[in-house]
Biopython code that builds the backbone (N, CA, C, O; Angstrom):
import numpy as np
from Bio.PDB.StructureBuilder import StructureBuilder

atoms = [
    (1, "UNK", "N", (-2.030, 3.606, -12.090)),
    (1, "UNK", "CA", (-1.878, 3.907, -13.495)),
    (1, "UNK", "C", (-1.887, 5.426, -13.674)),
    (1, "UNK", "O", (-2.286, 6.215, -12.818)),
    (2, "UNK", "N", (-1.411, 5.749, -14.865)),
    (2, "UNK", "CA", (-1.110, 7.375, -15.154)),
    (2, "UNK", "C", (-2.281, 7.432, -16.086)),
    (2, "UNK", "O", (-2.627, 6.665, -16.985)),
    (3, "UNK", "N", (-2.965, 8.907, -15.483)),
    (3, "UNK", "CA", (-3.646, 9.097, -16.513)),
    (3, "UNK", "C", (-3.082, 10.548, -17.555)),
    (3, "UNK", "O", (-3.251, 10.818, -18.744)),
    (4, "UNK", "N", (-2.392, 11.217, -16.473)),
    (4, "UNK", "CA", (-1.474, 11.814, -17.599)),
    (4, "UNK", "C", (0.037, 11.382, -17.189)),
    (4, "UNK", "O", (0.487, 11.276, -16.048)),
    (5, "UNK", "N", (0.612, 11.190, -18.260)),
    (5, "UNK", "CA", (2.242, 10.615, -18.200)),
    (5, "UNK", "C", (3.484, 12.192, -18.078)),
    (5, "UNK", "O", (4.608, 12.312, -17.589)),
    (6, "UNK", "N", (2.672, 13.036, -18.702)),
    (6, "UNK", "CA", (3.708, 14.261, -18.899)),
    (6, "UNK", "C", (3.413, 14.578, -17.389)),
    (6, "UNK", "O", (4.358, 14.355, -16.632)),
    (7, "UNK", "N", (2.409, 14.998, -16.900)),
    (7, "UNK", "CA", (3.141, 15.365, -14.966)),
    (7, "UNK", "C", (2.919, 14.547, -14.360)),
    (7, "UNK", "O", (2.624, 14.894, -13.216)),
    (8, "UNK", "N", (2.890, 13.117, -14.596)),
    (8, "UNK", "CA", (2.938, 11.725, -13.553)),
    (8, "UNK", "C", (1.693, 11.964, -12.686)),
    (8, "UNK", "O", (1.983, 11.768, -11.506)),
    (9, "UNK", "N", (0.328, 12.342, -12.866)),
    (9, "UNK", "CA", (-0.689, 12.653, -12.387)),
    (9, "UNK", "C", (-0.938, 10.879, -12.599)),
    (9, "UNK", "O", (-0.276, 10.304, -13.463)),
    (10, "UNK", "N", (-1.979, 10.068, -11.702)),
    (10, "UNK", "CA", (-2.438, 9.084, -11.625)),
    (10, "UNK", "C", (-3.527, 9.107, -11.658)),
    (10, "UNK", "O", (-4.149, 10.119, -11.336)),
    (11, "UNK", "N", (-4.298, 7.645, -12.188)),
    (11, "UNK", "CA", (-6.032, 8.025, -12.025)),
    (11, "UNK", "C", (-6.780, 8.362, -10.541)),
    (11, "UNK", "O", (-7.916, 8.765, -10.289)),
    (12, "UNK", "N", (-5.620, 8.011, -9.666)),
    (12, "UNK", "CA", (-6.108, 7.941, -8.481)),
    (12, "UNK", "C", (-6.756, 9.682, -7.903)),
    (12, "UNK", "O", (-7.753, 10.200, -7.399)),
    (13, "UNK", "N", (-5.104, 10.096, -8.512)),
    (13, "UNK", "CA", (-5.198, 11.667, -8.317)),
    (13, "UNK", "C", (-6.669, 12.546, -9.111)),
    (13, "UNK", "O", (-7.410, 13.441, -8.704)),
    (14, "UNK", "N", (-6.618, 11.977, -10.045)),
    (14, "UNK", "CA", (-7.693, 12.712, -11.114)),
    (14, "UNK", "C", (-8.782, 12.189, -10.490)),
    (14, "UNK", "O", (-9.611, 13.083, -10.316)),
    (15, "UNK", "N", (-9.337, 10.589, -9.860)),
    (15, "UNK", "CA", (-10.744, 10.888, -9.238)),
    (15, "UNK", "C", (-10.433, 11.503, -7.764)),
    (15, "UNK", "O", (-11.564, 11.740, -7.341)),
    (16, "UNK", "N", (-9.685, 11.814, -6.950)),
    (16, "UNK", "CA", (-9.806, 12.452, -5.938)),
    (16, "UNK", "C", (-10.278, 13.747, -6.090)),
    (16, "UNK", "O", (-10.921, 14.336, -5.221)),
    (17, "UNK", "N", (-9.840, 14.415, -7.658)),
    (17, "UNK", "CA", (-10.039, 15.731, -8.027)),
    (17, "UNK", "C", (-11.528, 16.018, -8.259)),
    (17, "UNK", "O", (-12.107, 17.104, -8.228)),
    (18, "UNK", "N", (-11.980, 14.873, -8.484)),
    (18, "UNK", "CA", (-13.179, 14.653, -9.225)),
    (18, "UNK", "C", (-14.048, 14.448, -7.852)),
    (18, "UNK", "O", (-15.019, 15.190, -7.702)),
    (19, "UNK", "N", (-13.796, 13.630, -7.002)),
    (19, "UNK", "CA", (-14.711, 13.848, -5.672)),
    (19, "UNK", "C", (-14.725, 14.810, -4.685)),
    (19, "UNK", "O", (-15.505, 14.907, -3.738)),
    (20, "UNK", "N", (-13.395, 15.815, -5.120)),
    (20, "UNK", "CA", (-13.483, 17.065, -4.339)),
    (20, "UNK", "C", (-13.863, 18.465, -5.039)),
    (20, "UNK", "O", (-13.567, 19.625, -4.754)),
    (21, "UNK", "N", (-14.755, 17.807, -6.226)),
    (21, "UNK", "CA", (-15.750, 18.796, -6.939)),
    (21, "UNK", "C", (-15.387, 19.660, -8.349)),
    (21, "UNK", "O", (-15.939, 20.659, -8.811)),
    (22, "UNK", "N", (-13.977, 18.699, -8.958)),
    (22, "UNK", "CA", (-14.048, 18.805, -10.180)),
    (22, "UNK", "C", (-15.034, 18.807, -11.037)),
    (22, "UNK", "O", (-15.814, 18.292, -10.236)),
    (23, "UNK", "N", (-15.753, 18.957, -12.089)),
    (23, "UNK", "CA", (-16.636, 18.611, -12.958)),
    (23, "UNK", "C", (-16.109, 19.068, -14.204)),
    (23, "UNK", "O", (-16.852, 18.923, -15.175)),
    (24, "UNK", "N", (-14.733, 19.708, -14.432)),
    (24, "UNK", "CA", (-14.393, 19.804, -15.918)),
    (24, "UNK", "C", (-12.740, 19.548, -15.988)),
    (24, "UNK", "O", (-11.869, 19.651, -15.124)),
    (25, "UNK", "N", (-12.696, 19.158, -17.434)),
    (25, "UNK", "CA", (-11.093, 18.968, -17.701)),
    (25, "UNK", "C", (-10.293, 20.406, -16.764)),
    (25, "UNK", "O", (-9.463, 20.314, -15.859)),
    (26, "UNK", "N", (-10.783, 21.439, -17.256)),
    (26, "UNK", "CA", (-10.235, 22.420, -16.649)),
    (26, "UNK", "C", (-10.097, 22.560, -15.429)),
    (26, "UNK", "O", (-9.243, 23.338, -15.004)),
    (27, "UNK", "N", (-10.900, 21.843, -14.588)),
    (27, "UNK", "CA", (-10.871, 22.186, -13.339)),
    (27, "UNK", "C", (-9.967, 21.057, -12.428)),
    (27, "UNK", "O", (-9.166, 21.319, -11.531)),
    (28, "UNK", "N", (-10.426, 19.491, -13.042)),
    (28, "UNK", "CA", (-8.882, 18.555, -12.932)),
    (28, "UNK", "C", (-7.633, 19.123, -13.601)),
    (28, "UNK", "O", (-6.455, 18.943, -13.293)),
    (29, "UNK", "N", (-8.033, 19.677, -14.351)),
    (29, "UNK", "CA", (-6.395, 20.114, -14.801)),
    (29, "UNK", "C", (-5.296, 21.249, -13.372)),
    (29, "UNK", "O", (-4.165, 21.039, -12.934)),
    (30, "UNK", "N", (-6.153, 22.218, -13.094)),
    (30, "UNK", "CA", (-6.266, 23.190, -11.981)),
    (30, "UNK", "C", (-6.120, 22.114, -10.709)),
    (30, "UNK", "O", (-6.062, 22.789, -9.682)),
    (31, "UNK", "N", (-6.073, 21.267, -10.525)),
    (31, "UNK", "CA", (-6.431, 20.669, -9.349)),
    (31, "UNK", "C", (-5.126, 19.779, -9.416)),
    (31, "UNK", "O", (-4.512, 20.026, -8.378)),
    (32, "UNK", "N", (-4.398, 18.821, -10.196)),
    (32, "UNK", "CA", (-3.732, 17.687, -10.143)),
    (32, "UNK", "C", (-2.479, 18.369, -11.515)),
    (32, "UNK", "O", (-1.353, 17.871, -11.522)),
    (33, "UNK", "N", (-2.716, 19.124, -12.231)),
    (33, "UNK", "CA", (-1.505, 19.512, -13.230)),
    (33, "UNK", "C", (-1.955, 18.607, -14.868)),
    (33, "UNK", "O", (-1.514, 19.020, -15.941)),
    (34, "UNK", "N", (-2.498, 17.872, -14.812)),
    (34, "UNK", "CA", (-3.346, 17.113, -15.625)),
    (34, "UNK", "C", (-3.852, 18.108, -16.641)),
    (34, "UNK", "O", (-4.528, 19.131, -16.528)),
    (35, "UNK", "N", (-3.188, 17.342, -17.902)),
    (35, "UNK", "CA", (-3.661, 18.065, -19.261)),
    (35, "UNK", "C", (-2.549, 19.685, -19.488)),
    (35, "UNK", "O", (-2.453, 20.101, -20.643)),
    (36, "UNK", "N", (-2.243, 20.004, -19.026)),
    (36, "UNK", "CA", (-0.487, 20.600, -19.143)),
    (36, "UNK", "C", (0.092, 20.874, -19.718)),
    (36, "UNK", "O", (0.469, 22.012, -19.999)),
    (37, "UNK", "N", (0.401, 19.781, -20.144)),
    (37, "UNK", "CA", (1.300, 19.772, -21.132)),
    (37, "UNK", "C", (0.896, 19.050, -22.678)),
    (37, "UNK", "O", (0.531, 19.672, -23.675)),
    (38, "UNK", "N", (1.047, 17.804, -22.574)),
    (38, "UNK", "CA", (0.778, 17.936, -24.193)),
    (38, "UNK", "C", (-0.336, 17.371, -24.175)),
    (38, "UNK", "O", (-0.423, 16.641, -25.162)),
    (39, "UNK", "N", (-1.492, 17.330, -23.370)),
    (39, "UNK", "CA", (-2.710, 17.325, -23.885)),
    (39, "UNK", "C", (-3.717, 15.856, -24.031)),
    (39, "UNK", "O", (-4.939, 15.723, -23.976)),
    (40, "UNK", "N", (-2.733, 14.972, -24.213)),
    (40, "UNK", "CA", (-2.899, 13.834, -24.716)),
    (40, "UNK", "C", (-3.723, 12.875, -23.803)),
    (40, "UNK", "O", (-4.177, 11.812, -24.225)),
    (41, "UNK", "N", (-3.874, 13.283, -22.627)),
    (41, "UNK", "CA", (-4.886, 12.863, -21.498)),
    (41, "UNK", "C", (-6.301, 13.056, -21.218)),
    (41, "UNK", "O", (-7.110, 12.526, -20.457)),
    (42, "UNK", "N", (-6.347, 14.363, -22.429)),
    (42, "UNK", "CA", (-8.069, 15.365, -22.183)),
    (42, "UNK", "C", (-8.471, 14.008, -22.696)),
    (42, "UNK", "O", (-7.273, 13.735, -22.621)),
    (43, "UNK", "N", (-8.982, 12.962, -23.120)),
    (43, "UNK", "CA", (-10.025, 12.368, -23.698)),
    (43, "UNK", "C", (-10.411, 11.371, -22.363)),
    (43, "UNK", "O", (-11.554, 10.999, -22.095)),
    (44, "UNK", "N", (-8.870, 10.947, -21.403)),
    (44, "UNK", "CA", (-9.226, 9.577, -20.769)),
    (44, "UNK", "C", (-9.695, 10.791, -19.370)),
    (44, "UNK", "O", (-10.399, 10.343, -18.465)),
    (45, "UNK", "N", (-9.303, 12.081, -19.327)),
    (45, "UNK", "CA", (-10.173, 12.793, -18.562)),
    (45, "UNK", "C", (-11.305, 12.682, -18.639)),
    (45, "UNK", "O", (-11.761, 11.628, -18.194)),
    (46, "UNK", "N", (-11.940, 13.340, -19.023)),
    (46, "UNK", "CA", (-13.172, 13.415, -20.048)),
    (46, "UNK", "C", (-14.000, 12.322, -19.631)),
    (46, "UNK", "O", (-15.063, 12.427, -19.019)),
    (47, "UNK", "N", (-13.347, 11.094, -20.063)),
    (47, "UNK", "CA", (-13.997, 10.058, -19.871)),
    (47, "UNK", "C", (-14.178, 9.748, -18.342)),
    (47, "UNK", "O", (-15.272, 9.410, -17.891)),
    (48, "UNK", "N", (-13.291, 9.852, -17.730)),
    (48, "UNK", "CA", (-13.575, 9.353, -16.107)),
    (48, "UNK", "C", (-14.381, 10.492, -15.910)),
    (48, "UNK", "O", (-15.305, 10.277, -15.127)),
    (49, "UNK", "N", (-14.337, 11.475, -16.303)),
    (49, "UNK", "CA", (-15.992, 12.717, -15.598)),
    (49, "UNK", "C", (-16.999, 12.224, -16.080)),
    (49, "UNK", "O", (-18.029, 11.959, -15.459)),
    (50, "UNK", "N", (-16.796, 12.057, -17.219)),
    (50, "UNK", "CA", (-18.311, 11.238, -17.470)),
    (50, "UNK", "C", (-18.815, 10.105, -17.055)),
    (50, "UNK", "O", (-20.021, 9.937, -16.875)),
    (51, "UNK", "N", (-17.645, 8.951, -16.807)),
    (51, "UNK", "CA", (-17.794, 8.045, -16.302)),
    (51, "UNK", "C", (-18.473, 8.301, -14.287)),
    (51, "UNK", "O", (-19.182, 7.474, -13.714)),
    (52, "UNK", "N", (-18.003, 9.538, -13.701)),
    (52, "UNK", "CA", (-18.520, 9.789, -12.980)),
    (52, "UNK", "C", (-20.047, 10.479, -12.509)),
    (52, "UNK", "O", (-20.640, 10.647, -11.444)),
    (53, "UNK", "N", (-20.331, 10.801, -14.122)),
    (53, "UNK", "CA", (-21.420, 11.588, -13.924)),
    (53, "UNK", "C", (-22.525, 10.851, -14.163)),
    (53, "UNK", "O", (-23.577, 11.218, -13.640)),
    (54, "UNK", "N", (-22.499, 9.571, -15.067)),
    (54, "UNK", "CA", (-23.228, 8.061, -15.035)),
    (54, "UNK", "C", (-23.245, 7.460, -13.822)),
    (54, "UNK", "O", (-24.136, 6.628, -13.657)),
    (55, "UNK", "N", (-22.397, 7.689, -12.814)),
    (55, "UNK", "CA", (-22.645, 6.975, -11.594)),
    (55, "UNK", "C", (-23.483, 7.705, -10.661)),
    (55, "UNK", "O", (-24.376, 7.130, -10.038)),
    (56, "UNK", "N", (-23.218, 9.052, -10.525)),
    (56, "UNK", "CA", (-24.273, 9.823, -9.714)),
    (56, "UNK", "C", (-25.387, 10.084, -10.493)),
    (56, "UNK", "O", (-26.114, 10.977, -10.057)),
    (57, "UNK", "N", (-25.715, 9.561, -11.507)),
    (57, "UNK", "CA", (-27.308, 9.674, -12.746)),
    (57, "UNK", "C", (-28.053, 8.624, -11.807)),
    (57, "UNK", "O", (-28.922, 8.757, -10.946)),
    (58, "UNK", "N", (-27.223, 7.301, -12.425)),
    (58, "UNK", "CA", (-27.761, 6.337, -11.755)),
    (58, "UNK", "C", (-28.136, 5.873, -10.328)),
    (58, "UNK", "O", (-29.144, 5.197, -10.124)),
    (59, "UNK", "N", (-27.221, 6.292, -9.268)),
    (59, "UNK", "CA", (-27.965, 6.665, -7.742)),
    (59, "UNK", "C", (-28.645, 7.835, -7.437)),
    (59, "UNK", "O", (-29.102, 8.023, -6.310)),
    (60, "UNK", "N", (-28.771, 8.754, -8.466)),
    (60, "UNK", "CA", (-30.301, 9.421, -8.379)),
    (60, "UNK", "C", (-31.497, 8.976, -8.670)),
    (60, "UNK", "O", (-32.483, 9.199, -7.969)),
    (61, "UNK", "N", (-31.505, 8.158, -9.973)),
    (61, "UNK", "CA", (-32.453, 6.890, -10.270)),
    (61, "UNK", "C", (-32.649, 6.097, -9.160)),
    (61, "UNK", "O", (-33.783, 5.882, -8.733)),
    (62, "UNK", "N", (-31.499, 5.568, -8.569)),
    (62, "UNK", "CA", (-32.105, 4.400, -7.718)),
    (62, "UNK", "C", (-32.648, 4.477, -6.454)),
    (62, "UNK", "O", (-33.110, 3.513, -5.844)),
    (63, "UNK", "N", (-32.561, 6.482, -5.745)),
    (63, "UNK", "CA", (-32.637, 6.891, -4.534)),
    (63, "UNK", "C", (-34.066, 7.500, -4.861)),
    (63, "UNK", "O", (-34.492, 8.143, -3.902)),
    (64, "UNK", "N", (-35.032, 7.471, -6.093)),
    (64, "UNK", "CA", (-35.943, 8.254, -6.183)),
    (64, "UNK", "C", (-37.040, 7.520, -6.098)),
    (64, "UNK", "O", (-38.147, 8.055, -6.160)),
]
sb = StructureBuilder()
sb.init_structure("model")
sb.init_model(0)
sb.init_chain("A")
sb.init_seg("    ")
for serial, (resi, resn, name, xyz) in enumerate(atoms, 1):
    if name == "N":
        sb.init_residue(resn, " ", resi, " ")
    sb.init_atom(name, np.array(xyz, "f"), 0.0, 1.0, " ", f" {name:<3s}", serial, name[0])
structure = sb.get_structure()
């Protein structure tokens, strides 16, 4: 699936960006071309960082 459609970036691409130490729109954007152009992707960005940052919350919880 696309998570941005204007440079055919995929979600796949955007969490790879994200496990090779993205932590902001800006920095997936810098990394995959994501958010670019018209923009319309910053929210489902956004959301998969956060959605990533709930997952490493929670295996800090569960490793402590």
């Amino acid at each position: 699936m696309y998570a941005c459609i204007c440079r055919a970036v995929t979600s796949d691409e955007v969490s790879t960006a994200i496990d090779n130490g993205a932590t902001t729109v800006r920095a997936v954007s810098k990394a995959t071309g994501a958010c670019s152009g018209c923009g319309t992707c910053r929210e489902r960005i956004k959301d998969m960082l956060g959605e990533r940052d709930r997952q490493c919350h929670l295996q800090r919880l569960h490793a402590a």
